[in-house]
C-alpha positions as CSV (number, residue, x, y, z in Angstrom):
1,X,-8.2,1.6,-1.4
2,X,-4.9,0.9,0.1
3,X,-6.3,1.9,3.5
4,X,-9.5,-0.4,3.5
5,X,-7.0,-3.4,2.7
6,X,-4.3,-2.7,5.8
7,X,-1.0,-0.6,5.0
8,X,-0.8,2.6,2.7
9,X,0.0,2.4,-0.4
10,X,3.3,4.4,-0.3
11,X,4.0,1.8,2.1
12,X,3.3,-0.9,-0.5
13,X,4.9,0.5,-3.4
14,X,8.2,1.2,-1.1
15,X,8.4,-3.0,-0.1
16,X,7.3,-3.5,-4.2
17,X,10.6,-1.5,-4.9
18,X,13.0,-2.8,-2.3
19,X,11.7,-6.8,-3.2
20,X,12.8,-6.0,-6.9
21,X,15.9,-4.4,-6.5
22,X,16.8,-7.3,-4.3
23,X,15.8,-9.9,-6.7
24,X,17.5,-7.8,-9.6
25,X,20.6,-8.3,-7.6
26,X,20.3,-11.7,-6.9
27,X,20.0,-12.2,-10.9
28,X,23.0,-10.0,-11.2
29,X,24.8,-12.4,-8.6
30,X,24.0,-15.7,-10.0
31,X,24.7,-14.0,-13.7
32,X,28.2,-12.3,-13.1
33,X,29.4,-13.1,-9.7
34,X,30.1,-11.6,-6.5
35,X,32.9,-9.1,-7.3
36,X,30.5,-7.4,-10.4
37,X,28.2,-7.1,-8.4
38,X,29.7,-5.3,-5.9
39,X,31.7,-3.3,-8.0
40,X,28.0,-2.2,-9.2
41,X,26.6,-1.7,-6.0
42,X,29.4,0.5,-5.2
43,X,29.6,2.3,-8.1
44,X,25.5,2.8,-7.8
45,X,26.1,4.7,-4.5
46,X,29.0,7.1,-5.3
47,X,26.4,8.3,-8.7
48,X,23.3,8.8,-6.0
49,X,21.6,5.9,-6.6
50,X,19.6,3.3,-9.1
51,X,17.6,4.9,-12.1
52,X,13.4,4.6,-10.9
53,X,12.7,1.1,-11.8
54,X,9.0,0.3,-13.7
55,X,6.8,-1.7,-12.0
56,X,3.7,-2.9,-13.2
């Protein structure tokens, strides 16, 4: 189906992921401020990354 409609779906599911995390942080920003967040976002990295997020 994802190929009648333009794109694959891996493709699709990959943007789905990346446009959550971003809005995730952005919540996280507005929430607890630029330094948290960082701190977060570094400590994220140095553990190998976020846990799978659930998308619906």
């Amino acid at each position: 189906m994802g190929r009648r409609i333009g794109g694959s779906l891996l493709e699709r599911e990959l943007i789905a992921r990346r446009m959550y995390a971003s809005l995730c942080k952005t919540h996280r920003f507005a929430i607890h401020g630029v330094l948290r967040v960082a701190f977060d976002t570094i400590g994220r990295f140095l553990r190998g990354g976020e846990p799978r997020i659930r998308l619906h």
